[in-house]
mmCIF file as Biopython writes it, N, C-alpha, C and O atoms, coordinates in Angstrom:
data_model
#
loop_
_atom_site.group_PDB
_atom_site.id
_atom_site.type_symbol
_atom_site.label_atom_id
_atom_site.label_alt_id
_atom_site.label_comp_id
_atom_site.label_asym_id
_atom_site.label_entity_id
_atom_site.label_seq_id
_atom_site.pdbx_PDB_ins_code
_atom_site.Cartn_x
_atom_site.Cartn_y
_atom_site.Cartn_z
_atom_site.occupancy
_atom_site.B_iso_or_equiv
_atom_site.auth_seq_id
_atom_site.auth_asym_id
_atom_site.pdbx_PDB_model_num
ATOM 1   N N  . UNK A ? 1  ? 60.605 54.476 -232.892 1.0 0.0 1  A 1 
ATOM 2   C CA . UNK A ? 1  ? 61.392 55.683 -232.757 1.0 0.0 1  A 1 
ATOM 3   C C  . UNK A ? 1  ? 60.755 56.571 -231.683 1.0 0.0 1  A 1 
ATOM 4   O O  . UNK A ? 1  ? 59.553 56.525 -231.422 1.0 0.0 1  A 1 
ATOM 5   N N  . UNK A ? 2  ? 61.554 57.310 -231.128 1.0 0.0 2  A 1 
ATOM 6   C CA . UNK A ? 2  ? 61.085 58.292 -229.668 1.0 0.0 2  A 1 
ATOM 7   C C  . UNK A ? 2  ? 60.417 59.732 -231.131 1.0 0.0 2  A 1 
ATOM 8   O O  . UNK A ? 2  ? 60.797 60.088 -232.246 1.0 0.0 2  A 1 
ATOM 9   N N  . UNK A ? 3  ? 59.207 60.123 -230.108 1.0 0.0 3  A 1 
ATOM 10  C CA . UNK A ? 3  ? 58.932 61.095 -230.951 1.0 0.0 3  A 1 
ATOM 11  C C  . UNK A ? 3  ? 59.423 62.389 -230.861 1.0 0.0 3  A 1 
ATOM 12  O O  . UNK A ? 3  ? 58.842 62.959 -229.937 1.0 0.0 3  A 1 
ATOM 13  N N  . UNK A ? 4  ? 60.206 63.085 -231.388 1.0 0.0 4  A 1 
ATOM 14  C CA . UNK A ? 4  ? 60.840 64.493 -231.572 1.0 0.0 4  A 1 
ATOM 15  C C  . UNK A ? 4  ? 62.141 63.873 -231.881 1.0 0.0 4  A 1 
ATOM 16  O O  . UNK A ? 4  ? 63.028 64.692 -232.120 1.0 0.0 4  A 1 
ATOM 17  N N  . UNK A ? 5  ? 62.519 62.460 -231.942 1.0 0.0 5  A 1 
ATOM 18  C CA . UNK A ? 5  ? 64.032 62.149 -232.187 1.0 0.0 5  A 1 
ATOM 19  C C  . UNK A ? 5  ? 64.462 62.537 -233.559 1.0 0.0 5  A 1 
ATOM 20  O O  . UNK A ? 5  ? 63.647 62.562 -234.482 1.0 0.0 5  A 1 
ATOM 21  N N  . UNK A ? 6  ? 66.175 62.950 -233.779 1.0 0.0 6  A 1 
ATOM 22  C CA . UNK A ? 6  ? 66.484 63.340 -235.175 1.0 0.0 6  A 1 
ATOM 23  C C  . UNK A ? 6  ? 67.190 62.078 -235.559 1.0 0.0 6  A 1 
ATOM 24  O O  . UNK A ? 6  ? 67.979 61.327 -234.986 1.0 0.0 6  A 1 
ATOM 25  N N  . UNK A ? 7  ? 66.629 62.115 -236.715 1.0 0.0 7  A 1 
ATOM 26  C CA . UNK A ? 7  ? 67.127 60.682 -237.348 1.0 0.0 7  A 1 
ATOM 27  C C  . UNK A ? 7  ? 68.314 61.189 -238.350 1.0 0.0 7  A 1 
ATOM 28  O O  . UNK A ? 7  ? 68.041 61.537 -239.499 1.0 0.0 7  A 1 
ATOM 29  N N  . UNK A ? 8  ? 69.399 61.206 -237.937 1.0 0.0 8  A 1 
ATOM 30  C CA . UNK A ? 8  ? 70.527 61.803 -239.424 1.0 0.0 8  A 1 
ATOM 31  C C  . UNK A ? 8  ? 71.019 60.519 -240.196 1.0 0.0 8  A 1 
ATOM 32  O O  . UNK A ? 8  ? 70.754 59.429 -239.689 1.0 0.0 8  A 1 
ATOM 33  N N  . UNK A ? 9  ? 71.466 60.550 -240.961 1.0 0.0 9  A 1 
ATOM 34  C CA . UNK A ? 9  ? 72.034 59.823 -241.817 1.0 0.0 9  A 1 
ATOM 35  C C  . UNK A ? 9  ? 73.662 59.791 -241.873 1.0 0.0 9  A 1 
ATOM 36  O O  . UNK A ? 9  ? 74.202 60.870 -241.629 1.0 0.0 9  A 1 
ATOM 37  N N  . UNK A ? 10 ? 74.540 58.643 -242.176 1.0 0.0 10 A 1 
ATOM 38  C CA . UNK A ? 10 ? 75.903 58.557 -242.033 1.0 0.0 10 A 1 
ATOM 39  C C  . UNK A ? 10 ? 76.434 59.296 -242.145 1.0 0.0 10 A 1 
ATOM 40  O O  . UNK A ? 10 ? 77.298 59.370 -241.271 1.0 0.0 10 A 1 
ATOM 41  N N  . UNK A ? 11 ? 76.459 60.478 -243.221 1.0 0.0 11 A 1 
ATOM 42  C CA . UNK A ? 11 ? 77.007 61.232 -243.735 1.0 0.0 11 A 1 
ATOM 43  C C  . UNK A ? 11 ? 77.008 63.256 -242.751 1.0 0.0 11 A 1 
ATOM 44  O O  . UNK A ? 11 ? 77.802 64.196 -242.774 1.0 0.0 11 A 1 
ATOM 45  N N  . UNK A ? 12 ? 75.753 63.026 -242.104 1.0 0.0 12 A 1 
ATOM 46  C CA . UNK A ? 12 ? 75.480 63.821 -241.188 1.0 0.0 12 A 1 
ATOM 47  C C  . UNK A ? 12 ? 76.176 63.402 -239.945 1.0 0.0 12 A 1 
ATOM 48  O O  . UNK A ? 12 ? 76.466 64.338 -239.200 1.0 0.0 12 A 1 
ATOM 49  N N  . UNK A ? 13 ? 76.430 62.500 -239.644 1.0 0.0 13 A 1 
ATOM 50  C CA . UNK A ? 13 ? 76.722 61.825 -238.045 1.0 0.0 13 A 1 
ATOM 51  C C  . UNK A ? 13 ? 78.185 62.633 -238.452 1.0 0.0 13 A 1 
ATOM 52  O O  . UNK A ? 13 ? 78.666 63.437 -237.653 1.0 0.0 13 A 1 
ATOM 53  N N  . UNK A ? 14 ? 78.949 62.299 -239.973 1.0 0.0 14 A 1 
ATOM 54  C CA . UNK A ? 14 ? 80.326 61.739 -239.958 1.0 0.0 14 A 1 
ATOM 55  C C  . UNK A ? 14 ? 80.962 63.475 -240.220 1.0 0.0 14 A 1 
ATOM 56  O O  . UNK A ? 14 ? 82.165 63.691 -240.079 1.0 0.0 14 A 1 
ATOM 57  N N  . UNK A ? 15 ? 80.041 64.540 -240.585 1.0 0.0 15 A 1 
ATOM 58  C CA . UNK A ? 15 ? 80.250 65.497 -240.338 1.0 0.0 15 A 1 
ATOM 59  C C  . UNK A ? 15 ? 80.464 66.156 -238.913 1.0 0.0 15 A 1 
ATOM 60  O O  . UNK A ? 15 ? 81.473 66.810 -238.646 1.0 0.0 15 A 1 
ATOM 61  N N  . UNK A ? 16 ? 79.351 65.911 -237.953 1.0 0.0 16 A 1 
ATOM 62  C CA . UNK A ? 16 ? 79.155 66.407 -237.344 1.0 0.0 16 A 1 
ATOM 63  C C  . UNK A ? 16 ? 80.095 65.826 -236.470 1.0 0.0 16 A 1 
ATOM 64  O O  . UNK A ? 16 ? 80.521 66.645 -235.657 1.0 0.0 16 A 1 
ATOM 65  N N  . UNK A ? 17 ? 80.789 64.152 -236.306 1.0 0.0 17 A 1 
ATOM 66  C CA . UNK A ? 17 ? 81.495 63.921 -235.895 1.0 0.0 17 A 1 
ATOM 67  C C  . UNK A ? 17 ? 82.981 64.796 -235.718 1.0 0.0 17 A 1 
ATOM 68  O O  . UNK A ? 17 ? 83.772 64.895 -234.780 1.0 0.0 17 A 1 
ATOM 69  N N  . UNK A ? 18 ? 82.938 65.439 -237.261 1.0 0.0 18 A 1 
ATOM 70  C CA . UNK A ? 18 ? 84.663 65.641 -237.246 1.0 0.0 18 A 1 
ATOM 71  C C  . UNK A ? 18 ? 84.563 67.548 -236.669 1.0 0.0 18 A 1 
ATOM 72  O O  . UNK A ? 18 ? 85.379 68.303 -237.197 1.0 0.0 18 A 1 
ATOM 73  N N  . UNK A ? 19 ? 83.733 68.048 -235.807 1.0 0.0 19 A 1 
ATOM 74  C CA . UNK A ? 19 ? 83.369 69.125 -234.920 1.0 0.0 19 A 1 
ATOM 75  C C  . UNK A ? 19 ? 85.026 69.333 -234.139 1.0 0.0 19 A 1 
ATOM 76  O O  . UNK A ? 19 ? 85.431 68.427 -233.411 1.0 0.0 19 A 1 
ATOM 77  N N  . UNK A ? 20 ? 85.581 70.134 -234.288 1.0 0.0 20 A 1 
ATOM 78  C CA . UNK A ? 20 ? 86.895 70.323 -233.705 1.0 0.0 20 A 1 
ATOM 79  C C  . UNK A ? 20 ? 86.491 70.239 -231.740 1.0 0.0 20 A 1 
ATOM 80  O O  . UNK A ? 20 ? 85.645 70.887 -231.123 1.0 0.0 20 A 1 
ATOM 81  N N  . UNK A ? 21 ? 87.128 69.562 -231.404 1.0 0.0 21 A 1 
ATOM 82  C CA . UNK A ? 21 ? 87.171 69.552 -229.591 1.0 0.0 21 A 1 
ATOM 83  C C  . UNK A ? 21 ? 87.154 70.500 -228.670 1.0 0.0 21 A 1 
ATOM 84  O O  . UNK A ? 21 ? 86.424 70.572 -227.681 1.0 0.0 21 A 1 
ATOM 85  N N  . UNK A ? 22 ? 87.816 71.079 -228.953 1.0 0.0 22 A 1 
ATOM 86  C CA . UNK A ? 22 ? 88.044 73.045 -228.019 1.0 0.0 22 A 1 
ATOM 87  C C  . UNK A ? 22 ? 86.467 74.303 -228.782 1.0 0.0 22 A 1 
ATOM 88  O O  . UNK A ? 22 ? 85.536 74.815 -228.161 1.0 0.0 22 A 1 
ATOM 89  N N  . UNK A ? 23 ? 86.777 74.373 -230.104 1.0 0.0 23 A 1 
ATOM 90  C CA . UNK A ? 23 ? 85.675 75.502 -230.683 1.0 0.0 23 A 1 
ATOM 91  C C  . UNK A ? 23 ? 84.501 74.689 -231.143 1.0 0.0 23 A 1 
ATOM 92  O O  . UNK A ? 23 ? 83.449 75.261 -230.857 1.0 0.0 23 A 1 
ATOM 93  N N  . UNK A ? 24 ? 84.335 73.569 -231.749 1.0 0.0 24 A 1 
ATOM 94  C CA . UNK A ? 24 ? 83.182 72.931 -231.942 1.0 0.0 24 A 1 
ATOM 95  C C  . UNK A ? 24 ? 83.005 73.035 -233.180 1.0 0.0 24 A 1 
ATOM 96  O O  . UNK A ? 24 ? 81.934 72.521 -233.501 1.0 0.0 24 A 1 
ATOM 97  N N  . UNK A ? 25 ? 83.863 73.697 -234.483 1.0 0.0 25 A 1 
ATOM 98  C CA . UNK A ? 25 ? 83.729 74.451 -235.406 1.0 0.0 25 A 1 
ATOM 99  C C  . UNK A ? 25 ? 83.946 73.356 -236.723 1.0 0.0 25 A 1 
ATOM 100 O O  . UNK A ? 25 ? 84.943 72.638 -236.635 1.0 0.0 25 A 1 
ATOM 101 N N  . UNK A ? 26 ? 83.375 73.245 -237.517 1.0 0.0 26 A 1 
ATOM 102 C CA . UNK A ? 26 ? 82.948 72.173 -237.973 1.0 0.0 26 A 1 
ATOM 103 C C  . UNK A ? 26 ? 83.412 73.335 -239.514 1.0 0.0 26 A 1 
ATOM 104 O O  . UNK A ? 26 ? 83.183 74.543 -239.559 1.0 0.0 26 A 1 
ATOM 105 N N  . UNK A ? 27 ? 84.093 72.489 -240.624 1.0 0.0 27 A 1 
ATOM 106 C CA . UNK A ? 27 ? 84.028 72.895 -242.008 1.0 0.0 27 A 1 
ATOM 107 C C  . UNK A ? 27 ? 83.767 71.464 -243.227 1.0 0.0 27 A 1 
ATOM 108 O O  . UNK A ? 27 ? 83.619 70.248 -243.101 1.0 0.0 27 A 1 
ATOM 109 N N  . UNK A ? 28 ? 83.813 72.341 -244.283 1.0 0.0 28 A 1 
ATOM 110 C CA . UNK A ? 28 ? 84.494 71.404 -245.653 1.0 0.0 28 A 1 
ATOM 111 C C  . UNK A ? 28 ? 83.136 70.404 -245.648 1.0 0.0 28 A 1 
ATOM 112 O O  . UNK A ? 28 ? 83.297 69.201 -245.442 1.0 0.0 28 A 1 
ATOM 113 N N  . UNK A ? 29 ? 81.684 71.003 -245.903 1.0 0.0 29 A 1 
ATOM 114 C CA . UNK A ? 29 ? 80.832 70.062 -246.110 1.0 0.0 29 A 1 
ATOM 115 C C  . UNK A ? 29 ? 79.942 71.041 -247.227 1.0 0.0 29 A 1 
ATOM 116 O O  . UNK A ? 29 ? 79.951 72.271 -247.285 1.0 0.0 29 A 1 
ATOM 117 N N  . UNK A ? 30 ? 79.048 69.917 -248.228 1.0 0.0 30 A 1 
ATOM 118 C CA . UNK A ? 30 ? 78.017 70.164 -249.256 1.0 0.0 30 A 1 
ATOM 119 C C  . UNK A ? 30 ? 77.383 71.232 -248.552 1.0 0.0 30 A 1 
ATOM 120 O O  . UNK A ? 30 ? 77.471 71.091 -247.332 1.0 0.0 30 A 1 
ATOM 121 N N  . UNK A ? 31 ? 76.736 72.313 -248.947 1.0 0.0 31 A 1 
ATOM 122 C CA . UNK A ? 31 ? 75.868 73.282 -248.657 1.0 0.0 31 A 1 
ATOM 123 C C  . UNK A ? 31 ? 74.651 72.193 -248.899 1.0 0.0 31 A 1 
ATOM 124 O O  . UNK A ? 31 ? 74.234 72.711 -247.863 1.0 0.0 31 A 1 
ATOM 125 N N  . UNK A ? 32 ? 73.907 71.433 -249.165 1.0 0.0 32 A 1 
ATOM 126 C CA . UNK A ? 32 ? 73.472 70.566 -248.775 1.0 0.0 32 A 1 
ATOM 127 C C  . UNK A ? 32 ? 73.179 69.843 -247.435 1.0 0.0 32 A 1 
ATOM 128 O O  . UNK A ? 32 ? 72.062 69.573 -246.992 1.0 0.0 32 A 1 
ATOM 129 N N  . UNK A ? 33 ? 74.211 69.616 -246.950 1.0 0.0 33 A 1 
ATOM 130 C CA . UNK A ? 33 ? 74.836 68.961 -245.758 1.0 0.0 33 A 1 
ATOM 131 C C  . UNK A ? 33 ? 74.426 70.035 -244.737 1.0 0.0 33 A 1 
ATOM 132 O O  . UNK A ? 33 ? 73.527 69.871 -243.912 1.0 0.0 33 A 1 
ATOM 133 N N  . UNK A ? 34 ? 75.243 71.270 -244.881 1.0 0.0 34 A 1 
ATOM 134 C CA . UNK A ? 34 ? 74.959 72.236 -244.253 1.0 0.0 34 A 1 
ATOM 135 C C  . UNK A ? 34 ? 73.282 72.665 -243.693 1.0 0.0 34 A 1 
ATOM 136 O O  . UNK A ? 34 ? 72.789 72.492 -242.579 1.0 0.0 34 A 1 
ATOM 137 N N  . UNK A ? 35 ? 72.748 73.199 -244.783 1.0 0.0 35 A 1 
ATOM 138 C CA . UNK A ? 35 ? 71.484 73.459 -244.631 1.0 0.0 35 A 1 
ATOM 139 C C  . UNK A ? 35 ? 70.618 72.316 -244.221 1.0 0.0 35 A 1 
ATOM 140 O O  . UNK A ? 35 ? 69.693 72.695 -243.503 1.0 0.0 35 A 1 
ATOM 141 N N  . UNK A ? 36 ? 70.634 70.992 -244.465 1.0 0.0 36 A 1 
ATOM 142 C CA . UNK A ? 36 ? 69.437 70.375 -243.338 1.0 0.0 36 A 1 
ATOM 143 C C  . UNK A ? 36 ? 70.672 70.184 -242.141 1.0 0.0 36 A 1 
ATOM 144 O O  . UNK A ? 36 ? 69.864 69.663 -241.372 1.0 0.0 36 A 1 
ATOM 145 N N  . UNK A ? 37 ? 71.274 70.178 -241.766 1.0 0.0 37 A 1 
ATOM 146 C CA . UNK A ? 37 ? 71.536 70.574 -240.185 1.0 0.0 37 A 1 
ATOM 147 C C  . UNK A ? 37 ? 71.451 71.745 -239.897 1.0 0.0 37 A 1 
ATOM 148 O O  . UNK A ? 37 ? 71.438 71.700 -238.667 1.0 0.0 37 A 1 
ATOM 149 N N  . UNK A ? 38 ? 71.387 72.727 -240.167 1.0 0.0 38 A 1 
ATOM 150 C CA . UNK A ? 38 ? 71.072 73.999 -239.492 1.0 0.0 38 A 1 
ATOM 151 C C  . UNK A ? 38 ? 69.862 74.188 -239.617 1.0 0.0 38 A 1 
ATOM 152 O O  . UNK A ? 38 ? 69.275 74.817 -238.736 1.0 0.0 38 A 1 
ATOM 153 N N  . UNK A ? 39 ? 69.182 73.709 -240.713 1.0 0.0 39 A 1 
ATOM 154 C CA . UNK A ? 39 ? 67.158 73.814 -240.317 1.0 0.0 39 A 1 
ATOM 155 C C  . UNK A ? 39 ? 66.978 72.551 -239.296 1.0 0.0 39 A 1 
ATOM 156 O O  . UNK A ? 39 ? 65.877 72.724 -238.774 1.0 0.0 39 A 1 
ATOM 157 N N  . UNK A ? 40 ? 67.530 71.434 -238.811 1.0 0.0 40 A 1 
ATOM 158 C CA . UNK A ? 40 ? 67.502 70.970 -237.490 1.0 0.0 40 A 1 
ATOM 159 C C  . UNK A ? 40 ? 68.036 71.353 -236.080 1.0 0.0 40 A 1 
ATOM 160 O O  . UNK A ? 40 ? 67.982 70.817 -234.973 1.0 0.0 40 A 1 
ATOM 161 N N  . UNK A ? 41 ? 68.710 72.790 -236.702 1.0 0.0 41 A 1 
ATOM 162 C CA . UNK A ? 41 ? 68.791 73.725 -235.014 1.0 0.0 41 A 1 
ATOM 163 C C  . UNK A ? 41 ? 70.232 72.783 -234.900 1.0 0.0 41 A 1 
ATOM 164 O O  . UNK A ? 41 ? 70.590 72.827 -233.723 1.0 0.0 41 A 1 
ATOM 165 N N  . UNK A ? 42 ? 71.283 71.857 -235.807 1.0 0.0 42 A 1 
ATOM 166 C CA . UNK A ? 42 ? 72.726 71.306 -234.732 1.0 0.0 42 A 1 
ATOM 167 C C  . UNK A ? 42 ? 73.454 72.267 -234.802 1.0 0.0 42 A 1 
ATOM 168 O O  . UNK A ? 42 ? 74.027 72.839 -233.874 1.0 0.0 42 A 1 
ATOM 169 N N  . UNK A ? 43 ? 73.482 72.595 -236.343 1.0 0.0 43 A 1 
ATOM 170 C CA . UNK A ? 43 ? 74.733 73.956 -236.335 1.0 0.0 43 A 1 
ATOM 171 C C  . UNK A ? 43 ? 74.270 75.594 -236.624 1.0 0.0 43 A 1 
ATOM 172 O O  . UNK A ? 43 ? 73.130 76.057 -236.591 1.0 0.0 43 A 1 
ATOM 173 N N  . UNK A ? 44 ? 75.605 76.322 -236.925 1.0 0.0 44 A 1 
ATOM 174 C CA . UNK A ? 44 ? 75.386 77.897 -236.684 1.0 0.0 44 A 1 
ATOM 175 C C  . UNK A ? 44 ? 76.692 78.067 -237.605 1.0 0.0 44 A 1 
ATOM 176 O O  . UNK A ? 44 ? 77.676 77.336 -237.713 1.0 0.0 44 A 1 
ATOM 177 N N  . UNK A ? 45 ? 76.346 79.359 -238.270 1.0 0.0 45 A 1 
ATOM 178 C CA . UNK A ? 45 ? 77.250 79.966 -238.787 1.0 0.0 45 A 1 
ATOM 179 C C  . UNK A ? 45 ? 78.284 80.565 -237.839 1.0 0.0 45 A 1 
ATOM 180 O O  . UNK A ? 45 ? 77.892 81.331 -236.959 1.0 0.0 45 A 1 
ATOM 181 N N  . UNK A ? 46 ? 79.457 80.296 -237.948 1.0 0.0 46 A 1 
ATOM 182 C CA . UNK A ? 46 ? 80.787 80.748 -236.848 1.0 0.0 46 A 1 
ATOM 183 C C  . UNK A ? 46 ? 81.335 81.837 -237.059 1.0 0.0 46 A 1 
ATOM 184 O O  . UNK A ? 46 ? 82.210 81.997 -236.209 1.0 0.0 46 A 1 
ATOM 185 N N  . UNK A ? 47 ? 81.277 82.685 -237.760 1.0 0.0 47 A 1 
ATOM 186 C CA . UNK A ? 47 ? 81.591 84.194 -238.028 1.0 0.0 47 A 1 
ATOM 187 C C  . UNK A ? 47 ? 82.433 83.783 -239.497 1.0 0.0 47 A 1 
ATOM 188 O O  . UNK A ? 47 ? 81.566 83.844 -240.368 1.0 0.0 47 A 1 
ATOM 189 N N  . UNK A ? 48 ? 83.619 83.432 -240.074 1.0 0.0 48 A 1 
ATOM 190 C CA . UNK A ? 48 ? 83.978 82.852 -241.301 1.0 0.0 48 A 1 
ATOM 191 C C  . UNK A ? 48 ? 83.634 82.321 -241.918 1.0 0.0 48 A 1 
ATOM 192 O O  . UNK A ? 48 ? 83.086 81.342 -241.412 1.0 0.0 48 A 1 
ATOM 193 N N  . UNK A ? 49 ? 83.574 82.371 -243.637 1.0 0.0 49 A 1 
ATOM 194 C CA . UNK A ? 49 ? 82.686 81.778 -244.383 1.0 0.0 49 A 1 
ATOM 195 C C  . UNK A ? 49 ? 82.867 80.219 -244.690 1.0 0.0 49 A 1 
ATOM 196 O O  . UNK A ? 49 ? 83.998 80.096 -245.161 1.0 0.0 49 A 1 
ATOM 197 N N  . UNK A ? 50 ? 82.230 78.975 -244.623 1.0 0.0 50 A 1 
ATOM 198 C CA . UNK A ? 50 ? 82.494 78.567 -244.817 1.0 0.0 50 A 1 
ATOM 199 C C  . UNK A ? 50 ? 82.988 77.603 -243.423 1.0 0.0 50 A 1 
ATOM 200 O O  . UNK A ? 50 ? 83.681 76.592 -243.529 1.0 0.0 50 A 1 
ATOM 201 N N  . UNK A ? 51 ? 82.441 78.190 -242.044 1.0 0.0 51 A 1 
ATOM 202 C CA . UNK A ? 51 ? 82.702 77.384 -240.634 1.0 0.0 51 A 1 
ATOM 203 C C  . UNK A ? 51 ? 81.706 77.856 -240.255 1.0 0.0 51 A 1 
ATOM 204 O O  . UNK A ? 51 ? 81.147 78.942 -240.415 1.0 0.0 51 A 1 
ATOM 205 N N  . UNK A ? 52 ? 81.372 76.417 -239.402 1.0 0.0 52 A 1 
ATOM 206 C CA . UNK A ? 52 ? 80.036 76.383 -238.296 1.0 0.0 52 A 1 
ATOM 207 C C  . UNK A ? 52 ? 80.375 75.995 -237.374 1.0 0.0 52 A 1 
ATOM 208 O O  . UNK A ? 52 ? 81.485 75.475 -237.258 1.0 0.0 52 A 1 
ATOM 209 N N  . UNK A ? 53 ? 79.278 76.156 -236.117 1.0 0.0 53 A 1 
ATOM 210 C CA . UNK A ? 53 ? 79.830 75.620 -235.312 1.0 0.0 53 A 1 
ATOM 211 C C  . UNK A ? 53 ? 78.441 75.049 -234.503 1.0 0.0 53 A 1 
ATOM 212 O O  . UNK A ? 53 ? 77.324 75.562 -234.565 1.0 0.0 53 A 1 
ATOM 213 N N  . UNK A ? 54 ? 78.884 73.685 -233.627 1.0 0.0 54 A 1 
ATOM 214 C CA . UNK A ? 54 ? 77.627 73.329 -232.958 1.0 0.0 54 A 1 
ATOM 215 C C  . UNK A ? 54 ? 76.767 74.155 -232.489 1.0 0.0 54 A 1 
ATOM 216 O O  . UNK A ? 54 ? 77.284 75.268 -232.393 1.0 0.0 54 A 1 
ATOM 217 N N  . UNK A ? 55 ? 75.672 74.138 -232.143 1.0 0.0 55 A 1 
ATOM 218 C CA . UNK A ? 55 ? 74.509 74.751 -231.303 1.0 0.0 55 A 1 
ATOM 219 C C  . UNK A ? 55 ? 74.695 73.526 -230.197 1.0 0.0 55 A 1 
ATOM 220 O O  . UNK A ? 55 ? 75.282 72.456 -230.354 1.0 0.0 55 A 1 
ATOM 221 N N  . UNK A ? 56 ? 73.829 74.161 -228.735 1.0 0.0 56 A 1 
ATOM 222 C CA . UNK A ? 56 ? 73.615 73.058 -227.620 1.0 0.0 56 A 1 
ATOM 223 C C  . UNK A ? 56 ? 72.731 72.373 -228.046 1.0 0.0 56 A 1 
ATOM 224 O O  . UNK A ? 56 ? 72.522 71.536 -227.168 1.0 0.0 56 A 1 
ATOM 225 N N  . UNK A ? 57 ? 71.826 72.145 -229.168 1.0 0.0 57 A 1 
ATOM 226 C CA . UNK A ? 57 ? 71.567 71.062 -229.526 1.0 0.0 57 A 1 
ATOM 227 C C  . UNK A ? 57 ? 72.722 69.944 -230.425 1.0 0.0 57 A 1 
ATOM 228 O O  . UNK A ? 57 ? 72.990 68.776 -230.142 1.0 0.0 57 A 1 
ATOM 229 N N  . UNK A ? 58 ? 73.187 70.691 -231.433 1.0 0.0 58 A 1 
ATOM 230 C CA . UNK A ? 58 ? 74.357 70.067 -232.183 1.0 0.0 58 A 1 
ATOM 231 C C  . UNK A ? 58 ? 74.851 68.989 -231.004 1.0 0.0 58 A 1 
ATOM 232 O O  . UNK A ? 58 ? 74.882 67.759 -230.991 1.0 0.0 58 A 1 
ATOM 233 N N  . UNK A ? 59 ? 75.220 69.993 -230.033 1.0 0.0 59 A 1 
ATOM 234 C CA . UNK A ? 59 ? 76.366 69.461 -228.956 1.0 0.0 59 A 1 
ATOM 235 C C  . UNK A ? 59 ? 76.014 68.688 -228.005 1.0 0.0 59 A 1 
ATOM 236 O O  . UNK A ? 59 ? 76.785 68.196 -227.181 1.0 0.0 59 A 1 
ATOM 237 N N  . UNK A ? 60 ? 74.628 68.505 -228.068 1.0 0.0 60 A 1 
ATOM 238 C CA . UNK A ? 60 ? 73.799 67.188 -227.336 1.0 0.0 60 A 1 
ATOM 239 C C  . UNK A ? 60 ? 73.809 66.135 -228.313 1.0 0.0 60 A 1 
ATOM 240 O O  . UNK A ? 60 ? 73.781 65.057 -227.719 1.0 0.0 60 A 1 
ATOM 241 N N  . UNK A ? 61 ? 73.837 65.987 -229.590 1.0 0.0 61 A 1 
ATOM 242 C CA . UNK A ? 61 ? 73.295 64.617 -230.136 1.0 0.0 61 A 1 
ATOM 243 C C  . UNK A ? 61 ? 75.088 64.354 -230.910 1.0 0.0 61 A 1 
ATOM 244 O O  . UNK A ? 61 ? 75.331 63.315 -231.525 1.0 0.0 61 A 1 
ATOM 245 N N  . UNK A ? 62 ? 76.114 65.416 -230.738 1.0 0.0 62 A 1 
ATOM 246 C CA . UNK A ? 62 ? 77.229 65.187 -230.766 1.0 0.0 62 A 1 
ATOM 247 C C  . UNK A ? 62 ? 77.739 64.199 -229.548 1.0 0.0 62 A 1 
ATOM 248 O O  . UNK A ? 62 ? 78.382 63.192 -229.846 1.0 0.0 62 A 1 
ATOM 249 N N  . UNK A ? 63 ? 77.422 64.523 -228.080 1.0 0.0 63 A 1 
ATOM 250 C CA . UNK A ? 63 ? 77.824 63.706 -226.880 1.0 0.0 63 A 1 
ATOM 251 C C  . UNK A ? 63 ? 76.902 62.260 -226.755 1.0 0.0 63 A 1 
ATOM 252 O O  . UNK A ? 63 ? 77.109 61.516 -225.796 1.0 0.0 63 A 1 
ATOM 253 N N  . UNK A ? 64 ? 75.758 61.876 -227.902 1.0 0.0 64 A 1 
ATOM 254 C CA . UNK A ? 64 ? 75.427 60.905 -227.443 1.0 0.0 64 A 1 
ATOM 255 C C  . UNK A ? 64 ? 75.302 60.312 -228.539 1.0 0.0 64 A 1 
ATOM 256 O O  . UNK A ? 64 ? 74.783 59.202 -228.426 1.0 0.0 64 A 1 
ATOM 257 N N  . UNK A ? 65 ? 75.743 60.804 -230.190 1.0 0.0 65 A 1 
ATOM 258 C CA . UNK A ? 65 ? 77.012 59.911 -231.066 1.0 0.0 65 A 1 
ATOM 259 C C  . UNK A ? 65 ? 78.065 58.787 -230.243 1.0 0.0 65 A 1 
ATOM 260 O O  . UNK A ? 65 ? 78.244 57.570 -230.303 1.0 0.0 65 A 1 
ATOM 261 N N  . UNK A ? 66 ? 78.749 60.138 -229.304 1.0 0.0 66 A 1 
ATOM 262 C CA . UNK A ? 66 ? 80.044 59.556 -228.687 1.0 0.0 66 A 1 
ATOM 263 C C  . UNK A ? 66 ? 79.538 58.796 -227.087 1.0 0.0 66 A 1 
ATOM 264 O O  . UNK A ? 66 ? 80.377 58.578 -226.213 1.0 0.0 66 A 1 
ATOM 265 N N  . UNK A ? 67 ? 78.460 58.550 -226.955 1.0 0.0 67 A 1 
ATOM 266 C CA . UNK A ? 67 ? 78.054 57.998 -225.874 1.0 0.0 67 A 1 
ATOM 267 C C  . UNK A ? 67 ? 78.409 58.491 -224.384 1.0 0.0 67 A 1 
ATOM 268 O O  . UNK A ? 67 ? 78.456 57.718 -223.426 1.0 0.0 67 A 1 
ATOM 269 N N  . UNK A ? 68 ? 78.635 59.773 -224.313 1.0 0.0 68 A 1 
ATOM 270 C CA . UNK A ? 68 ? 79.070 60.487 -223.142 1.0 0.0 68 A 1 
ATOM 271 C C  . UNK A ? 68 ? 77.718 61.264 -222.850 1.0 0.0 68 A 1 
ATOM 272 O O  . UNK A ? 68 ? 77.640 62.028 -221.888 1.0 0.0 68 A 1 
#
């Protein structure tokens, strides 16, 4: 493994996957789920309760999920 790499798990990828295209704004996950991605710096609270939205980190390991 590269050292500083984040290792997520399916269930993290498959969240972070479903990140809306235009706002980045991501809902409808375990507060669980939530909180270890936001103590890994991907997401941010989006002003509504209950939506996040990527960070430019989120939105880096989001573009190389999708291999772009």
């Amino acid at each position: 493994m590269v050292e500083g790499a984040i290792k997520l798990g399916e269930e993290h990828r498959h969240w972070l996957l479903s990140a809306a295209p235009e706002s980045l704004e991501l809902r409808n996950a375990p507060q669980r789920l939530v909180a270890q991605c936001a103590a890994l710096g991907l997401v941010e609270p989006a002003g509504d309760a209950g939506v996040w939205r990527l960070t430019a980190t989120g939105l880096v390991i989001l573009r190389v999920m999708l291999g772009a």
